[in-house]
N, C-alpha and C positions, 0 to 999 in steps of 0.2 A: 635506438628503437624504444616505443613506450611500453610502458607497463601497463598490467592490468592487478588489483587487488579486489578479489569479492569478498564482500563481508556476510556471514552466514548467523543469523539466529537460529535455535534449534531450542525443541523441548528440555531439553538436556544440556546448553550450554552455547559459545561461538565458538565458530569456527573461522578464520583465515583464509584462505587460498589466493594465490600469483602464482604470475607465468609472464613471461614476455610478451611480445605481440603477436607472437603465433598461434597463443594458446594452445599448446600442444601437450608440454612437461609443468606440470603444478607441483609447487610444494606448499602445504598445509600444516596450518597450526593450531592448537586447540586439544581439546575442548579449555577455553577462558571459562571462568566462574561455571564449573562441570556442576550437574545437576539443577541450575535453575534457568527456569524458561526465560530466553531470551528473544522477547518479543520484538526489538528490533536493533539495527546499530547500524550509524551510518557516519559519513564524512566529511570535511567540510566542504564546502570546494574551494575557500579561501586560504586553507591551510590543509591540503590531503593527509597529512600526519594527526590532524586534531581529527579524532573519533569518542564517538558517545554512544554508549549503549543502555539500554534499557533493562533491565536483570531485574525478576520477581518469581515471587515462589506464593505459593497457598499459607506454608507455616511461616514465613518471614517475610512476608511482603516485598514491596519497592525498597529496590537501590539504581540510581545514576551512578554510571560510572563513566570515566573520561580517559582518554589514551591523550598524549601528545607526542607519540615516536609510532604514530601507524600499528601498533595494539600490540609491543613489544612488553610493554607493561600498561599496566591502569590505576587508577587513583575512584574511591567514591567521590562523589558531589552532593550539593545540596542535594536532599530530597523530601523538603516539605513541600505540599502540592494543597493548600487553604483555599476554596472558594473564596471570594470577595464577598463579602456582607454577610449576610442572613441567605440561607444555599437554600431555602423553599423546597418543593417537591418538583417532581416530574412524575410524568404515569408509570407506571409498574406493567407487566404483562395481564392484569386483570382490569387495566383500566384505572385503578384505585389510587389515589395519591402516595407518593413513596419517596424520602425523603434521599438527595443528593450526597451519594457517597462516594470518596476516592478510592481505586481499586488498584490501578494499574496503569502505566503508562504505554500505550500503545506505540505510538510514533512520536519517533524525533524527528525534526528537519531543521537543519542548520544553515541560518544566513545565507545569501547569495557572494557575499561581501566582507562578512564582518566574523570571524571563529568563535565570536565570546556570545554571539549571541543567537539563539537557538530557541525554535516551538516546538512545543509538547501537547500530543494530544491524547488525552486521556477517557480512563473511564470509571465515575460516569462522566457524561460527554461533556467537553470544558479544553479551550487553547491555553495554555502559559507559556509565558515568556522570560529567557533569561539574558543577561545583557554583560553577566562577569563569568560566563564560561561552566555555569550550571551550579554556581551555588547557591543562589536565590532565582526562585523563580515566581513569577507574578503571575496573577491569570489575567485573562483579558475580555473583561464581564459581559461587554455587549455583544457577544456571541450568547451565552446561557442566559442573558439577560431579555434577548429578545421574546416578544410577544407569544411566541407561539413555544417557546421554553418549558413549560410548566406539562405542553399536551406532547413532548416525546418521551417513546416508547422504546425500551430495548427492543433489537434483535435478537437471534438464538444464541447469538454469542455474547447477547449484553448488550448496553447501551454506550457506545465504544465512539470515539473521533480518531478515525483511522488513516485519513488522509489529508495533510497539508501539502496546497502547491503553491509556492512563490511566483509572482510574474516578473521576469527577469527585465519586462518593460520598463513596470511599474512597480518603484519597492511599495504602495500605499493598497495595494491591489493581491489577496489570497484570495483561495477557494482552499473549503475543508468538505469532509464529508464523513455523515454520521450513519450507525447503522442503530437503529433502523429510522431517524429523522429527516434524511435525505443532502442534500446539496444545498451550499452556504457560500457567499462571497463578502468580503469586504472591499471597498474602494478606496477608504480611509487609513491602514493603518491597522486595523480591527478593532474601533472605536463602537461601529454602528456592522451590521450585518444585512442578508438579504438571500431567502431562501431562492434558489435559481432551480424548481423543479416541473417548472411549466412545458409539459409533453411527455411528462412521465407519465405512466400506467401502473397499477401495481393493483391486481384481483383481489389478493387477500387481503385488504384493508376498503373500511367502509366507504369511502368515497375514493375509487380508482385514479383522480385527478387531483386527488389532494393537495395543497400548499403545501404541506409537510406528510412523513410518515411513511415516505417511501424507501427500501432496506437498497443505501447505494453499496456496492461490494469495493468500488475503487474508481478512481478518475485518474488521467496520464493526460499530458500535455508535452507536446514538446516546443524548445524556447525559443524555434523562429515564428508561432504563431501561438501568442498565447491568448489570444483569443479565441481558439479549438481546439477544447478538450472530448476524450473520447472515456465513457462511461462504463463499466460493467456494473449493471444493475444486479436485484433477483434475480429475473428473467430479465432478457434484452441487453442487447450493447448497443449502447446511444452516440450520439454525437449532437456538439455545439459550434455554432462558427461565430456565434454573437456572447462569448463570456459567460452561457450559462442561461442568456434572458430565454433562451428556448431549446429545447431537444429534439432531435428525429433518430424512428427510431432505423438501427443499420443492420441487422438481422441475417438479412439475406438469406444466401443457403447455408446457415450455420446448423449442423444436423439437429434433429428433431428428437423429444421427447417423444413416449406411444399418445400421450393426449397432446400432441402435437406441436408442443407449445417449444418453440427455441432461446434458445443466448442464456443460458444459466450456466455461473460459472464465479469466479473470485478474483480474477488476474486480469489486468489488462496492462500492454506498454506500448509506447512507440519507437519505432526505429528512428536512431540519434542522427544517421543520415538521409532519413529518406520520409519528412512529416507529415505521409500521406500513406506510410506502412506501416501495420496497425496488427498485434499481437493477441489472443487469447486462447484457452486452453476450458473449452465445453465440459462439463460435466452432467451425467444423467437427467438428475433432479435434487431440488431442494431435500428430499431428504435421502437418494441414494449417490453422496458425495464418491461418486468416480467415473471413469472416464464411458462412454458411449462405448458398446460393446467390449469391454475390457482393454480398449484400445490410444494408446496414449498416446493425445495428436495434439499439436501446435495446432492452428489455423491464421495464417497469413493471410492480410486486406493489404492490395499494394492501392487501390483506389478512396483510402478513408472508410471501408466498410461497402455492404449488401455484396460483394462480391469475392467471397474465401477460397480458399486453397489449404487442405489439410497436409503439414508438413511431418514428415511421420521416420525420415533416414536415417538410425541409429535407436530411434525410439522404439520400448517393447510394443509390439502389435496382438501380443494375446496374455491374457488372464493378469492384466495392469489394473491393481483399484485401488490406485494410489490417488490423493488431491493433490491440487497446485493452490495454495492459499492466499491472500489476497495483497501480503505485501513480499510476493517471493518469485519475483522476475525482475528483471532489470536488464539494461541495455549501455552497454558501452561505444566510444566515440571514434573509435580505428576503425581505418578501414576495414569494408568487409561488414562490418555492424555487426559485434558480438553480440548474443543474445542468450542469455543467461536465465535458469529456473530452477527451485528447487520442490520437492514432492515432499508429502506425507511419509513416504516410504525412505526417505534420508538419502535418496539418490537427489544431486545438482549436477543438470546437462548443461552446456555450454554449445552452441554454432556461432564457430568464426566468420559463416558466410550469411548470416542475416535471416535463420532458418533454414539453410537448404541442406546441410548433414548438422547431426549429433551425436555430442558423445559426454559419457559419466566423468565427469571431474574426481568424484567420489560414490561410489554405491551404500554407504553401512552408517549412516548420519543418525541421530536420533533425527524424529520428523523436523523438518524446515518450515518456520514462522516465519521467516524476510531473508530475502536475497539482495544485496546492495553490491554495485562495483563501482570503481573507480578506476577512471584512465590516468596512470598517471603518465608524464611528459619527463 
């Protein structure tokens, strides 16, 4: 039977957790590198044993660290993170020039293929690449080097590249995404770039259609069609079936803010069996981060979106205001389509049936930054 391993960042540390393939009985380990926010860690898929995590703190910065035995122990890695050239400015929240500084690394995403070699996306916003297993890491200029570089703006949370996705077609072919500068494709390699945000809307910025400047919260793709990715923006949950060259938006009945406006949220996944059922977790509004009526709902599309289904069996139903943040869902490949999330509040629920019951793996976590799992065979 296979296994399952979720890998847990938290404000305060990772966490571990497996279980067979019934997910029933978990054993947990942790807290790894206790007290510093572990904004994320994940796996390879070339070698399930080689894990990398992302570990920073306010008074001691960035450290990479690396497992080779599935996070039994770890090893630091390189962690110089140098812009290429002359790192210019980008805009500031007042508009004002403000020069390129490295802060933190958000996400890793490792090879489809290869364990040694792994991107990094940091902030402020910039791809590196490393090619010996995370000692040196290179950045990859013509993403920050593009034209329109100089006019992104952070988010509330910064000026952050929080998501990389590999296309399993095409190893020459990524998508990243920045907040708040929007949606990015390369075809090349990550030589040359290409903002992909045409059909986006975004109110609070000067020109609602903008080529850039729009705040994505996350993109999922799953790798029988990587040419349709499914977006949580600000507001709205998007889709693409053309790589990005356009967006519609999939809203649907996704419940309502009082000014009526829907799809605000952080999370978005696909079901690993089913690349037409499509995962997110509503939240009130941009600034009161919790759930719709204190009520803490999945919402399943089994149509690729405009048609939801709140899944809610296990889940608390009153006085819940907890968030689900933007890299801390995940979906496993056994039958049944596990579906995996963690909360604000240090509870990660688990459904072995694809959303239709849940249950707490763990209740008492410090809060959950990334949720990652791995099927292993």
């Amino acid at each position: 039977m296979s296994n399952v391993r979720v890998l847990v960042g938290t404000r305060k540390g990772a966490f571990i957790l497996e279980s067979d393939g019934k997910r029933e009985k978990w054993d947990v380990s942790g807290p790894h590198f206790a007290g510093w926010e572990i904004y994320h860690l994940k796996g390879s898929p070339a070698d399930p044993n080689r894990l990398y995590a992302s570990q920073s703190s306010g008074w001691f910065g960035q450290i990479l660290q690396r497992s080779n035995d599935g996070g039994k122990t770890w090893e630091p890695v390189g962690n110089k993170f140098v812009y290429d050239g002359t790192p210019g400015t980008h805009q500031w929240y007042d508009g004002t020039p403000h020069p390129w500084e490295f802060k933190r690394v958000w996400h890793i995403e490792p090879s489809l293929t290869d364990p040694d070699t792994v991107y990094a996306g940091i902030e402020d916003a910039a791809i590196f690449r490393t090619t010996d297993g995370g000692q040196n890491w290179q950045e990859l200029p013509g993403l920050r080097g593009h034209d329109t570089g100089s006019r992104w703006q952070p988010g509330a949370g910064g000026l952050c590249l929080h998501t990389i996705i590999l296309d399993p077609s095409d190893e020459n072919r990524m998508f990243i995404a920045i907040s708040a500068a929007g949606a990015f494709r390369t075809d090349n390699g990550g030589n040359t770039w290409k903002p992909i945000n045409q059909g986006l809307r975004s109110e609070y910025i000067p020109d609602p259609a903008a080529e850039i400047g729009h705040c994505v919260h996350h993109v999922a793709m799953h790798k029988s069609r990587p040419a349709t990715l499914f977006m949580q923006k600000h507001w709205d949950v998007m889709r693409t079936d053309n790589a990005g060259d356009s967006w519609q938006n999939v809203n649907g009945n996704l419940p309502a803010e009082s000014k009526g406006r829907r799809g605000f949220g952080f999370v978005i996944d696909v079901n690993a069996n089913e690349p037409e059922t499509i995962y997110v977790v509503p939240i009130t509004s941009d600034s009161e981060h919790f759930p719709h009526d204190g009520k803490l709902r999945v919402f399943r599309s089994r149509t690729g979106g405009n048609e939801w289904e709140a899944l809610t069996n296990g889940l608390p139903q009153s006085n819940c205001y907890v968030n689900v943040l933007r890299d801390a869902m995940s979906v496993d490949s056994l039958d049944g389509s596990g579906i995996y999330f963690g909360t604000t509040g240090g509870q990660v629920y688990v459904s072995p049936d694809g959303g239709d019951h849940w249950s707490a793996i763990v209740h008492d976590l410090p809060a959950v930054l990334s949720v990652e799992v791995q099927t292993l065979q």
